[in-house]
DRENDO-1510 file (C-alpha; in Angstrom, 1 decimal, always signed):
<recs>
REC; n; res; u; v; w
REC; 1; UNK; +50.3; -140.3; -159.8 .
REC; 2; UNK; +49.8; -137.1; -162.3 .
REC; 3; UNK; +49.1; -138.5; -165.3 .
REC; 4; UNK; +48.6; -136.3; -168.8 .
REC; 5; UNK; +48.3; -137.1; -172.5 .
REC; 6; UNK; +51.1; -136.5; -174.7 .
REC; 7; UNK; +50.1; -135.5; -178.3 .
REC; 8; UNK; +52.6; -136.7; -180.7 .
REC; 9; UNK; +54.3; -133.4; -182.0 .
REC; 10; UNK; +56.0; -132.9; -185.8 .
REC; 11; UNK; +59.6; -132.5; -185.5 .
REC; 12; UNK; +60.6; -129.2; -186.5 .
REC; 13; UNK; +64.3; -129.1; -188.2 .
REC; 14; UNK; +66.1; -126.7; -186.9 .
REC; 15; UNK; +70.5; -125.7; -186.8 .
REC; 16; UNK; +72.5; -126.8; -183.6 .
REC; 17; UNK; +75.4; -125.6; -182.8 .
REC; 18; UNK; +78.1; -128.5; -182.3 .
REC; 19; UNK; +80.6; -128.2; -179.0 .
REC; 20; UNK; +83.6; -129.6; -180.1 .
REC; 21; UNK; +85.0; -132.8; -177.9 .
REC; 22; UNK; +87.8; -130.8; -176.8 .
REC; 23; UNK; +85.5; -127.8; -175.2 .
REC; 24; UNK; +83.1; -130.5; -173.5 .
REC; 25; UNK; +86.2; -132.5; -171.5 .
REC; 26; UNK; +87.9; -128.9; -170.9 .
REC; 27; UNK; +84.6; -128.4; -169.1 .
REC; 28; UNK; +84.3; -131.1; -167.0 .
REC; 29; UNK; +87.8; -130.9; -166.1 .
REC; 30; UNK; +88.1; -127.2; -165.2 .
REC; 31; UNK; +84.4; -126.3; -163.8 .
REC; 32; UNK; +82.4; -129.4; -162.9 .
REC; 33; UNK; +78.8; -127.9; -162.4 .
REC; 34; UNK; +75.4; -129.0; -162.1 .
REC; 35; UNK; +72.3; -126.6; -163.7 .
REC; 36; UNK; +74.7; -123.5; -162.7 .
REC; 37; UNK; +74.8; -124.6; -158.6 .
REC; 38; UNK; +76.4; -127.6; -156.8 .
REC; 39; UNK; +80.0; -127.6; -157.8 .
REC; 40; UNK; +81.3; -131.1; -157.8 .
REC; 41; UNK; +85.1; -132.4; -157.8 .
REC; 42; UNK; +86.6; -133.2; -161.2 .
REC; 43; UNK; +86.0; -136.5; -162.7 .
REC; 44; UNK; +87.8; -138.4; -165.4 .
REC; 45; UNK; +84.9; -140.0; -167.2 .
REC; 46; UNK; +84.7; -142.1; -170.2 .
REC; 47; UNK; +82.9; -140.4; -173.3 .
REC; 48; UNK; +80.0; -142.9; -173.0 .
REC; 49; UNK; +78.8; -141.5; -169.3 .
REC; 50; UNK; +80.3; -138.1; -170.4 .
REC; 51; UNK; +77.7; -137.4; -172.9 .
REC; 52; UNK; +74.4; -138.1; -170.6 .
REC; 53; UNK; +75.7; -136.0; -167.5 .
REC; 54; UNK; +74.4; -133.1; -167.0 .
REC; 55; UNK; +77.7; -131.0; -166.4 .
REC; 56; UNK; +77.4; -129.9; -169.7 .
REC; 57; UNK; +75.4; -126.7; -169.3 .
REC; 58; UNK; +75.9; -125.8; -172.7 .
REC; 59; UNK; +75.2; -129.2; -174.5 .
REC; 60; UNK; +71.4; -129.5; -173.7 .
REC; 61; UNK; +70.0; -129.3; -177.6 .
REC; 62; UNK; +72.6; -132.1; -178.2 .
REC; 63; UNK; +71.9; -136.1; -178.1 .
REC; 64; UNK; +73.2; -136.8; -174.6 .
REC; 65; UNK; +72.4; -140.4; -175.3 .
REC; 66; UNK; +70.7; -143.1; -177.4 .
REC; 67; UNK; +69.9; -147.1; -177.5 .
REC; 68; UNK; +68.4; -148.7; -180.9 .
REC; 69; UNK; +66.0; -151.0; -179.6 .
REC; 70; UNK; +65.3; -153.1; -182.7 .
REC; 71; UNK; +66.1; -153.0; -186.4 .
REC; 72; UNK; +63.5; -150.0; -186.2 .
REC; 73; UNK; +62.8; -149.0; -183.0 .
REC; 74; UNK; +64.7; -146.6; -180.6 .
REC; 75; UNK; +65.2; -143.7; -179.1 .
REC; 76; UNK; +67.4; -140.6; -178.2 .
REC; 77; UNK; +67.3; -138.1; -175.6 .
REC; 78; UNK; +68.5; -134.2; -175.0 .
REC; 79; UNK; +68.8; -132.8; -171.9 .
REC; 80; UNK; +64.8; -131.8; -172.5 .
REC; 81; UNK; +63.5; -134.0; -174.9 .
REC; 82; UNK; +63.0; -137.6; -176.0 .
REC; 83; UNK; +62.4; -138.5; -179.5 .
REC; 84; UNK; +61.3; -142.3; -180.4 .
REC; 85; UNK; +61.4; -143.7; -183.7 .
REC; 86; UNK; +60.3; -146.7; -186.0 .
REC; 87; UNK; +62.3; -146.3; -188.8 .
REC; 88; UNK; +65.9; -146.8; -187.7 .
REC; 89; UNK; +66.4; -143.1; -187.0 .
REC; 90; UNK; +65.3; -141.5; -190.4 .
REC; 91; UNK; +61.8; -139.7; -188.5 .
REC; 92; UNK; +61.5; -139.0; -185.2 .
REC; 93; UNK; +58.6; -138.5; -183.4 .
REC; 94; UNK; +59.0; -135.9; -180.0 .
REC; 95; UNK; +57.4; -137.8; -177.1 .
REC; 96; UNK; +58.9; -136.0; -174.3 .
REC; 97; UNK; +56.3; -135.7; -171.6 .
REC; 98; UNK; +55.0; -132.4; -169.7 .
REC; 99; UNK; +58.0; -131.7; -167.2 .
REC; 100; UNK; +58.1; -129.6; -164.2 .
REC; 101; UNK; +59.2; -126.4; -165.2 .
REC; 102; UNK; +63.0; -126.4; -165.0 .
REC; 103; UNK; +63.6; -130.2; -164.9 .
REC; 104; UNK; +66.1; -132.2; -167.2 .
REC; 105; UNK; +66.3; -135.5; -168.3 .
REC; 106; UNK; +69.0; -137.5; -166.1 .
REC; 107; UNK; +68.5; -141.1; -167.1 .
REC; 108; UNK; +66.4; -143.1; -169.3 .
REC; 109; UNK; +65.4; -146.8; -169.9 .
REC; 110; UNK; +63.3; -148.7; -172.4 .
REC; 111; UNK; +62.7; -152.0; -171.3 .
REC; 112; UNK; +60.9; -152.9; -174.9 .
REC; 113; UNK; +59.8; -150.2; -177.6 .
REC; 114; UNK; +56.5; -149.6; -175.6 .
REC; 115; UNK; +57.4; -149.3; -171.6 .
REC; 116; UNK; +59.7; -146.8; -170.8 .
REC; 117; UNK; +61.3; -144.5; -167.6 .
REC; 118; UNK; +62.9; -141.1; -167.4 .
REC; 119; UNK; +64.5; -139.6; -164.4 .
REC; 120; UNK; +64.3; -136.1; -164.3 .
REC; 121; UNK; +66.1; -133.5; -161.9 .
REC; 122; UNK; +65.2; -129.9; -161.5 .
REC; 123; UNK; +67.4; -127.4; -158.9 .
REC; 124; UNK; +64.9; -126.8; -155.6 .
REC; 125; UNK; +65.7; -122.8; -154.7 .
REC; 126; UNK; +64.2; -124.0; -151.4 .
REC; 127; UNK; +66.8; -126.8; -150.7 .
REC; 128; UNK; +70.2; -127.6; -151.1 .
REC; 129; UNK; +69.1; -130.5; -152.5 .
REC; 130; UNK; +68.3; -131.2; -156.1 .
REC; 131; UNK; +64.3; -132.5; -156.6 .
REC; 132; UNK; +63.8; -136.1; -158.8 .
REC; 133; UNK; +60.5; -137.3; -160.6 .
REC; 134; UNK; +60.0; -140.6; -162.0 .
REC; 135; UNK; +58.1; -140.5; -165.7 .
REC; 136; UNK; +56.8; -143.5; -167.2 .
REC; 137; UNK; +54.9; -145.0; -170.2 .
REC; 138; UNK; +53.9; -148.4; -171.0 .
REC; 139; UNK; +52.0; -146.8; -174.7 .
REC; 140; UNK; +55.5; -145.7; -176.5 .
REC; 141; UNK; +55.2; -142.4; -174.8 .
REC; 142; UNK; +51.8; -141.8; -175.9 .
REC; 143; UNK; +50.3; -140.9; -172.7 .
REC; 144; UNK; +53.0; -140.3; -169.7 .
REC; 145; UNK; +53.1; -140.9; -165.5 .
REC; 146; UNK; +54.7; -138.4; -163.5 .
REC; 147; UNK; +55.2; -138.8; -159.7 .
REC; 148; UNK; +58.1; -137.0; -157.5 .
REC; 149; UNK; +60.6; -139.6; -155.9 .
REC; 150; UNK; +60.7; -139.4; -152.2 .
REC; 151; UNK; +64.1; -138.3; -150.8 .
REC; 152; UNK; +63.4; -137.5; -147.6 .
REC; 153; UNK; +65.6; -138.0; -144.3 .
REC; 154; UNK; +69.0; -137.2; -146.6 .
REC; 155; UNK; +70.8; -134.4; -145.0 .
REC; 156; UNK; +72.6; -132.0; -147.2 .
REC; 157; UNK; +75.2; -131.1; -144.6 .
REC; 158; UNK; +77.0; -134.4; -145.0 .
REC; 159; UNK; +75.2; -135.7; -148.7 .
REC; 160; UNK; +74.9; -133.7; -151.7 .
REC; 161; UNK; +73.4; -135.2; -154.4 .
REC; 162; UNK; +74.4; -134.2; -158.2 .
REC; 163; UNK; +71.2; -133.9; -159.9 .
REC; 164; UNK; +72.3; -136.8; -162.0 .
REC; 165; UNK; +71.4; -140.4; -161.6 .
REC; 166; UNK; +70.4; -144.1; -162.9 .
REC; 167; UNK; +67.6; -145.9; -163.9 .
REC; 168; UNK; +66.9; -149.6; -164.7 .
REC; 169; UNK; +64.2; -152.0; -164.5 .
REC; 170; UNK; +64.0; -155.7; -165.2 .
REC; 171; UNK; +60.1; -156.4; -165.9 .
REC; 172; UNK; +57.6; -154.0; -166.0 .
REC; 173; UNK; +57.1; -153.8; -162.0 .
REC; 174; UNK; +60.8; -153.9; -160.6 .
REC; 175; UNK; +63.5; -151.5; -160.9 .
REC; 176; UNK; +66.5; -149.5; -159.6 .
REC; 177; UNK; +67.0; -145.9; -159.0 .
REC; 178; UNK; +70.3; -144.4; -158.4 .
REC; 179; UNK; +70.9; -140.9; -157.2 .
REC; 180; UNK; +74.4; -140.2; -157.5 .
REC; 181; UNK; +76.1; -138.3; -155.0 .
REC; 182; UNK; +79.4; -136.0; -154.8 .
REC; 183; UNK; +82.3; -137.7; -153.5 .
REC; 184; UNK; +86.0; -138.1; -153.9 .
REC; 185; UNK; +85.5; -141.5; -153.5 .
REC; 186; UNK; +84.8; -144.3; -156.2 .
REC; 187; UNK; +82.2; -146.3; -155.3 .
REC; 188; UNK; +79.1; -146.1; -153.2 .
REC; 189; UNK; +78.8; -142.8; -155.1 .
REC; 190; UNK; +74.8; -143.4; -154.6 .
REC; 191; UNK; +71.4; -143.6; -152.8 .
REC; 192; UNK; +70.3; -146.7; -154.3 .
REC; 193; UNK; +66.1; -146.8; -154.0 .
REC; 194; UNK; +63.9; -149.9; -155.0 .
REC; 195; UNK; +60.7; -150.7; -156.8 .
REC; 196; UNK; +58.3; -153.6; -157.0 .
REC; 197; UNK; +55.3; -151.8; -158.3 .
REC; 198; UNK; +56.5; -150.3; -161.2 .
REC; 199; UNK; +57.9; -146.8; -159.6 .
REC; 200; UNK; +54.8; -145.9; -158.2 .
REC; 201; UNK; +56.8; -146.3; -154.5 .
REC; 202; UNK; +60.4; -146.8; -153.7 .
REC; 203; UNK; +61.9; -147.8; -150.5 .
REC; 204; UNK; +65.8; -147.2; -149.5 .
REC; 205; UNK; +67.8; -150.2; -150.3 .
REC; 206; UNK; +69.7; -151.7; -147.5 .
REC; 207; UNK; +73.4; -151.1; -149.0 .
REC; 208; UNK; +74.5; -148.2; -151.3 .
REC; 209; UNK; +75.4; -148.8; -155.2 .
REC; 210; UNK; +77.8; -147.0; -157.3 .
REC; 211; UNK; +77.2; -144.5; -159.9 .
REC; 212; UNK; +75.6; -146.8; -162.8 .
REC; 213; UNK; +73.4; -149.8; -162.4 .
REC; 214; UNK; +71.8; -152.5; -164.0 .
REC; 215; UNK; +69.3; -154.6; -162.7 .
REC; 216; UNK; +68.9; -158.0; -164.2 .
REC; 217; UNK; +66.6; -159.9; -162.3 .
REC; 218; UNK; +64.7; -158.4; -159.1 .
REC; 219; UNK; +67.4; -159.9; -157.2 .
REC; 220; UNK; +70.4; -159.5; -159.7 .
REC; 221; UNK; +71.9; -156.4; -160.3 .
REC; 222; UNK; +75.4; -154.4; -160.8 .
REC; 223; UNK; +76.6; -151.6; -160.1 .
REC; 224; UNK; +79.5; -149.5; -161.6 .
REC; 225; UNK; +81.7; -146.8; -160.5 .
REC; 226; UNK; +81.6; -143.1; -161.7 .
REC; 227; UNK; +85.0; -143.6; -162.9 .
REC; 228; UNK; +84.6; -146.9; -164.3 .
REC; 229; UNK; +87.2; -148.5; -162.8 .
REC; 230; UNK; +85.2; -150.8; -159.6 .
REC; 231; UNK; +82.4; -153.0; -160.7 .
REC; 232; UNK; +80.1; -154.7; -158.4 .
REC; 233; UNK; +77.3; -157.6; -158.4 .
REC; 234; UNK; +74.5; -158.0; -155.9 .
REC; 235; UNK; +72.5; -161.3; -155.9 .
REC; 236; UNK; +70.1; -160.5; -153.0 .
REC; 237; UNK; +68.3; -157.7; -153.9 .
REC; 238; UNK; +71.3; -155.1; -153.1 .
REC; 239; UNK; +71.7; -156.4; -149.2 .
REC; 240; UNK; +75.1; -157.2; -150.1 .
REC; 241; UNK; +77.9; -156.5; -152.8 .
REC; 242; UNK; +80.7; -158.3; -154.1 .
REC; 243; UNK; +83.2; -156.7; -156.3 .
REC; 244; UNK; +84.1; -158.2; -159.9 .
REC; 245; UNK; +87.9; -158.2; -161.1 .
REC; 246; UNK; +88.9; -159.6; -164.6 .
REC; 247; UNK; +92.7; -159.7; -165.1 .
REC; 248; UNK; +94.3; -158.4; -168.1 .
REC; 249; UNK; +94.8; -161.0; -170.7 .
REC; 250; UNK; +98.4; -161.6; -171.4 .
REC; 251; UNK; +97.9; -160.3; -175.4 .
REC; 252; UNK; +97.3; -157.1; -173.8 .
REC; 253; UNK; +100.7; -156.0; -172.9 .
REC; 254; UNK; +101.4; -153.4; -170.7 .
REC; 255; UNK; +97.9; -152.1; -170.8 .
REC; 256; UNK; +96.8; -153.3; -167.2 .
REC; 257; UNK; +94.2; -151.0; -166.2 .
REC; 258; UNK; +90.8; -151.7; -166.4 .
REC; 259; UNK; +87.8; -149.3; -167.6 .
REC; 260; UNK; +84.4; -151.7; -167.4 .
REC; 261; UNK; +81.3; -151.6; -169.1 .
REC; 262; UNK; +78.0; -152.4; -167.6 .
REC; 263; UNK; +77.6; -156.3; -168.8 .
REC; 264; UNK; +74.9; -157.3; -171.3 .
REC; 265; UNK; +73.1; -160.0; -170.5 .
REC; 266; UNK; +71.3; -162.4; -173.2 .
REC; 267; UNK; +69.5; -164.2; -171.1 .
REC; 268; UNK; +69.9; -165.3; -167.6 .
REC; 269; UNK; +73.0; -167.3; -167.8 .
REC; 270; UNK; +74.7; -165.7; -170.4 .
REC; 271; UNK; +76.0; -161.8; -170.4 .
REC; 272; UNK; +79.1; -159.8; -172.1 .
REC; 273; UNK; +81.7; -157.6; -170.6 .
REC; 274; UNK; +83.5; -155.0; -172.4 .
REC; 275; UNK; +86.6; -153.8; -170.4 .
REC; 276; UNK; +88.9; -151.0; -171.5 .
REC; 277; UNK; +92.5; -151.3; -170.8 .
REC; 278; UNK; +94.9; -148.6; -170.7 .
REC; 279; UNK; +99.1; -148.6; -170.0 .
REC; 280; UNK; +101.7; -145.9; -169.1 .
REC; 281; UNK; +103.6; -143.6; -171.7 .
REC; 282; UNK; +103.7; -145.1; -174.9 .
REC; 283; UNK; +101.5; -147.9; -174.4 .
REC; 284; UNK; +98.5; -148.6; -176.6 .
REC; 285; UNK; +95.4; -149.6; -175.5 .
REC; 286; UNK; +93.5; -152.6; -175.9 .
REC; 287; UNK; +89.4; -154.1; -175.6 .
REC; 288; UNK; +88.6; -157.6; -174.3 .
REC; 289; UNK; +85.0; -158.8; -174.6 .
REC; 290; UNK; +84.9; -160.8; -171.6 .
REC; 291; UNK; +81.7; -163.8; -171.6 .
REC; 292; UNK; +80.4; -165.7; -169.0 .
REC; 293; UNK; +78.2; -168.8; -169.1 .
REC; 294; UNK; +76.7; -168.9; -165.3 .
REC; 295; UNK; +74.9; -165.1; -164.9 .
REC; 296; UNK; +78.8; -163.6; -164.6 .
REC; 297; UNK; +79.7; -165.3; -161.5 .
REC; 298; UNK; +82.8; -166.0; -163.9 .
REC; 299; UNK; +84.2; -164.5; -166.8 .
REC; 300; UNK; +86.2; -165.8; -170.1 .
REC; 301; UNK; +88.2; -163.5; -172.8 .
REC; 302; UNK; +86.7; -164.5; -175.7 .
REC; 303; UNK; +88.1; -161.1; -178.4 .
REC; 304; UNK; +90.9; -159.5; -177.8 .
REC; 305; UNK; +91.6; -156.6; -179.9 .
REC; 306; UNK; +94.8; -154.8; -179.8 .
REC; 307; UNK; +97.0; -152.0; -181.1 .
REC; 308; UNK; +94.3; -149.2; -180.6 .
REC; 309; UNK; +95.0; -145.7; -179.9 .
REC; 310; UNK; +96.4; -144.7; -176.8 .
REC; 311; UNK; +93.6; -143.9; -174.5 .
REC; 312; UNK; +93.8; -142.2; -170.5 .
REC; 313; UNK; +92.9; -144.4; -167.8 .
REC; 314; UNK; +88.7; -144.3; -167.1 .
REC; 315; UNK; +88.4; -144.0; -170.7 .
REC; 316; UNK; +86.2; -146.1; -172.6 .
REC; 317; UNK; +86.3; -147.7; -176.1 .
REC; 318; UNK; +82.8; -147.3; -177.6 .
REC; 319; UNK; +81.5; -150.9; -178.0 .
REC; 320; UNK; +78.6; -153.4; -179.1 .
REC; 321; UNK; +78.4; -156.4; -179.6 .
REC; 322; UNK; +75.2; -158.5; -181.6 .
REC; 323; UNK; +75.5; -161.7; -183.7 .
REC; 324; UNK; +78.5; -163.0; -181.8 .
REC; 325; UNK; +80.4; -159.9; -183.1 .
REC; 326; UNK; +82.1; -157.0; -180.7 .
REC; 327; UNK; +82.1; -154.0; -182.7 .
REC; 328; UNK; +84.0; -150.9; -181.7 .
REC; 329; UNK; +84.4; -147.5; -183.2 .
REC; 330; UNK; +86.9; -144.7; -183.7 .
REC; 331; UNK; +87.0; -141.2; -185.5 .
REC; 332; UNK; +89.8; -139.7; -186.8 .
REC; 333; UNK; +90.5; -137.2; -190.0 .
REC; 334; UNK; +86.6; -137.3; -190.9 .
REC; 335; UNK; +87.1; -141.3; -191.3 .
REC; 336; UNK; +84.8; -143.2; -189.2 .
REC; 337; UNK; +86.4; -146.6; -188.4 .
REC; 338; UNK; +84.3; -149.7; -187.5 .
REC; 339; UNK; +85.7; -153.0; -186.2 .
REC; 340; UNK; +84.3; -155.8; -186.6 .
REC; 341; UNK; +85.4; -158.6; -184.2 .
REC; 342; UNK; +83.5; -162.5; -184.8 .
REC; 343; UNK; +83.8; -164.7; -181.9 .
REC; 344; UNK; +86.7; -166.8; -183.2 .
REC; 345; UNK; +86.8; -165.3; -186.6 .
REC; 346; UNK; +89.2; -163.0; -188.4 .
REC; 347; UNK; +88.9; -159.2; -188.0 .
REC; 348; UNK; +86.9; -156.8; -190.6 .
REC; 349; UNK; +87.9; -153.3; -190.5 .
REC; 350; UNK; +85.3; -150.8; -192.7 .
REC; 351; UNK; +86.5; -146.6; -192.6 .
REC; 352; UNK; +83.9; -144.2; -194.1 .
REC; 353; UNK; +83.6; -140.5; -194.3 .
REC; 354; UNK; +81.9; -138.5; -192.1 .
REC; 355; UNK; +81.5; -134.6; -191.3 .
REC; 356; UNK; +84.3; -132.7; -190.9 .
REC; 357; UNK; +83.2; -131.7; -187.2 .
REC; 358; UNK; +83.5; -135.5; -186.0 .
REC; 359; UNK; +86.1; -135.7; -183.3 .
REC; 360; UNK; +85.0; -138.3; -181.3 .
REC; 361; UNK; +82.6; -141.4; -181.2 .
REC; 362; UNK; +81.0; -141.4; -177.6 .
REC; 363; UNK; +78.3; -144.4; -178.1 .
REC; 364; UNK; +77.6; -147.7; -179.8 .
REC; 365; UNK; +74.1; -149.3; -180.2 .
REC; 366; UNK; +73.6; -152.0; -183.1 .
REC; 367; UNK; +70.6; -154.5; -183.6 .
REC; 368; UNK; +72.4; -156.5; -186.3 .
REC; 369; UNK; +75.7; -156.5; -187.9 .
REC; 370; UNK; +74.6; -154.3; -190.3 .
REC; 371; UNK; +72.1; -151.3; -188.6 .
REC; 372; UNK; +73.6; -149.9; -186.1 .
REC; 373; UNK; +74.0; -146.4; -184.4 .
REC; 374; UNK; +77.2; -144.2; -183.5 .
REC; 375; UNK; +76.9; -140.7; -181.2 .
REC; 376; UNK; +79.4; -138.8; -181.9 .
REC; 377; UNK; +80.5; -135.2; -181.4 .
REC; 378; UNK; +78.5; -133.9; -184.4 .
REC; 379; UNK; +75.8; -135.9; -184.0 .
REC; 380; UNK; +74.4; -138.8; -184.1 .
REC; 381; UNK; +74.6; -141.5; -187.3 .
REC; 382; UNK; +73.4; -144.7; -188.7 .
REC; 383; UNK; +74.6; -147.3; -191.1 .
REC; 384; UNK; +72.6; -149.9; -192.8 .
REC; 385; UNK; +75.1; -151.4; -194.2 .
REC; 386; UNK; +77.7; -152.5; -191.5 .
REC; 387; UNK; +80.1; -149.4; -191.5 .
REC; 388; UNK; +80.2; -149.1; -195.0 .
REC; 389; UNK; +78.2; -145.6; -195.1 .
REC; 390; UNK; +76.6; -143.3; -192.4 .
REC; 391; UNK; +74.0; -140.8; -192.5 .
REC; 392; UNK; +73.2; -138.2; -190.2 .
REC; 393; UNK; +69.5; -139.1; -188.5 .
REC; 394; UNK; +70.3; -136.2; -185.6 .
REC; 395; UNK; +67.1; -135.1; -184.0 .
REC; 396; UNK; +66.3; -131.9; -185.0 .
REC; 397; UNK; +68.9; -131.4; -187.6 .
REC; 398; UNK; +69.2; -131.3; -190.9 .
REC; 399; UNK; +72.0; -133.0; -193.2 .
REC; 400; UNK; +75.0; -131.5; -193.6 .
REC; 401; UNK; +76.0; -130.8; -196.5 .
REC; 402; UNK; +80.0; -131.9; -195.4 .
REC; 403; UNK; +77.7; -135.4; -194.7 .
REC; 404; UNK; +79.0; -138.3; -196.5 .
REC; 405; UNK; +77.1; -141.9; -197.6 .
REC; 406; UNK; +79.8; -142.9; -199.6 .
REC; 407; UNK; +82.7; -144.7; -198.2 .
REC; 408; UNK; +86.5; -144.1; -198.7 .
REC; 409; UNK; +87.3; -147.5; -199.0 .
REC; 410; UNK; +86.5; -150.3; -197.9 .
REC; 411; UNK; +89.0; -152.1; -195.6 .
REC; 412; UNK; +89.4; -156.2; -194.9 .
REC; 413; UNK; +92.1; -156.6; -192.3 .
REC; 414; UNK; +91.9; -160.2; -191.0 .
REC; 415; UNK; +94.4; -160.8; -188.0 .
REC; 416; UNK; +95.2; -163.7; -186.2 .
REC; 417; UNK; +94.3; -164.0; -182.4 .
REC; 418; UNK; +93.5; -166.3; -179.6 .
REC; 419; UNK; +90.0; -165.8; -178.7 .
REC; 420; UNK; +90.7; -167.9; -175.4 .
REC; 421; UNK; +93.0; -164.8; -174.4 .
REC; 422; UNK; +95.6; -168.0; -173.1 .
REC; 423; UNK; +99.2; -167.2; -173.5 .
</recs>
């Protein structure tokens, strides 16, 4: 492997222009291109795997996507660069390693605040085919791996890969890599390619995975469709899949269709399921947080939250969930609405203000109840206080002057529901 020292670089604030919400989906909709080439079929994604994909030409100074690690620790990436930080957001330090000219960051996954992978994918003008490296770091980005990830023996003529993909790893040696590939169809949207070492070889697995993946153990792992709506589990190293269905709970109405979430897992028995679910005309939507108890072999409705906003089928409400709380999040008028569901408790509801240019919350990440981070349209926030004020900690950007750290008002809505999701 190439390796090369990355100096740590002062952040120099600079103005980004915000794309509005509404210009970014009217782009994937109506065009559908990767790095000005491969044209790929329109896909209805959920904001959340909207803002990391790289059809958005014109989005790559913007946070594509973020995960707060800690209280303190976390990171967010552009299409080009990845910024750490240690303070919740309020300095950021540039750690993005030394590229191949014309490469963009695809996926990337911390496994702790110090060991770290990004996939990046650059157009090949001597190949139909985009090309992949694998970077990694196990010194907070400090010093940086670089080694090009063998795709050889795909033909173009029947598979073209995106330029996009997945990473995960669940120690410091094994891991996932998913190049996604164009297809009508909704899963095995993927080349799915193991590691045992670390990254420093992959091998082909023996079945195919979906778009998005998580591994959990070197045997465990899942595996999501592009459009959200097919989940899958693996519990022999990806030899075999099995899909995962949870039924609509009763409380949910008419809203029968399922958009899934990836499932959290806090430790090896017990994981979290967020699943969206959406209705016909004139049907609101609604979130269950589904647990499980035995490594989601099966699952239970344990919040139920109702009466949201109408939402289109594959999209998803932006969740988290820490201290036995699902949070959610919403945008609307320049208000910035966080939920706040306890397992078995009432519901707290907290609105503050926001810029102007907010039109949509993409991303959740929280370490407590009370830090926590929202992507959103114009940029990316943080509250240390539970919802009751947000600042903007963008990379790159300075504060607005429309920003706000003063709340509206304060909003206590306790409603009455049956965790157990029974009729």
């Amino acid at each position: 492997m190439a390796s090369g020292r990355v100096q740590s670089k002062p952040l120099r604030l600079t103005s980004l222009s915000r794309l509005s919400i509404l210009a970014v989906r009217l782009r994937f909709q109506a065009e559908g291109t990767w790095m000005g080439k491969a044209r790929l079929p329109a896909l209805l994604l959920s904001p959340a795997l909207l803002v990391s994909s790289f059809l958005v030409q014109h989005a790559r100074s913007e946070v594509r996507h973020m995960q707060l690690l800690s209280p303190e620790n976390g990171w967010a990436a552009t299409a080009r660069n990845l910024f750490l930080t240690t303070d919740a957001g309020k300095a950021w330090c540039d750690v993005t390693p030394r590229m191949p000219e014309g490469s963009e960051i695809s996926s990337v996954f911390f496994l702790d605040p110090q060991n770290g992978w990004l996939l990046l994918a650059r157009a090949d003008k001597q190949s139909e085919q985009p090309q992949f490296y694998l970077a990694s770091t196990i010194n907070a980005g400090a010093d940086w791996s670089i080694a090009p990830v063998p795709i050889s023996g795909i033909d173009p003529a029947s598979t073209t890969l995106t330029g996009s993909g997945s990473v995960s790893f669940a120690d410091r040696a094994h891991g996932w890599l998913n190049l996604h590939v164009a297809s009508g169809a909704a899963f095995s949207l993927g080349i799915l390619f193991v590691t045992s070492d670390g990254g420093a070889t992959w091998h082909r697995a023996a079945s195919g995975a979906g778009g998005y993946v998580r591994l959990v153990t070197p045997s465990d792992g899942w595996a999501l469709s592009l459009h959200q709506d097919e989940l899958y589990v693996t519990h022999d190293g990806a030899r075999s899949w099995q899909p995962v269905s949870v039924s609509a709970p009763n409380q949910t109405g008419g809203a029968i269709y399922p958009t899934y979430g990836l499932p959290t897992f806090l430790d090896s028995k017990h994981c979290l399921l967020p699943v969206t679910y959406s209705g016909g005309e004139g049907v609101g939507s609604s979130l269950t947080l589904f647990v499980s108890n035995d490594s989601g072999r099966t699952w239970t409705p344990q919040v139920i939250v109702g009466g949201l906003t109408k939402s289109s089928i594959g999209e998803m409400v932006p969740t988290a969930a820490v201290d036995s709380t699902l949070l959610s999040a919403s945008v609307s008028h320049d208000t910035l609405t966080l939920r706040m569901n306890p397992f078995g408790g009432p519901e707290v509801k907290r609105q503050a203000k926001v810029f102007s240019q907010a039109e949509a919350v993409f991303l959740l990440s929280f370490a407590t109840k009370d830090v926590g981070w929202s992507l959103t349209s114009a940029g990316l926030l943080l509250t240390e206080d539970g919802g009751k004020s947000w600042s903007d900690i963008t990379p790159g950007s300075t504060t607005r002057k429309d920003s706000a750290t003063v709340p509206v008002s304060l909003l206590n809505f306790y409603i009455a529901s049956d965790p157990t999701g029974d009729a």
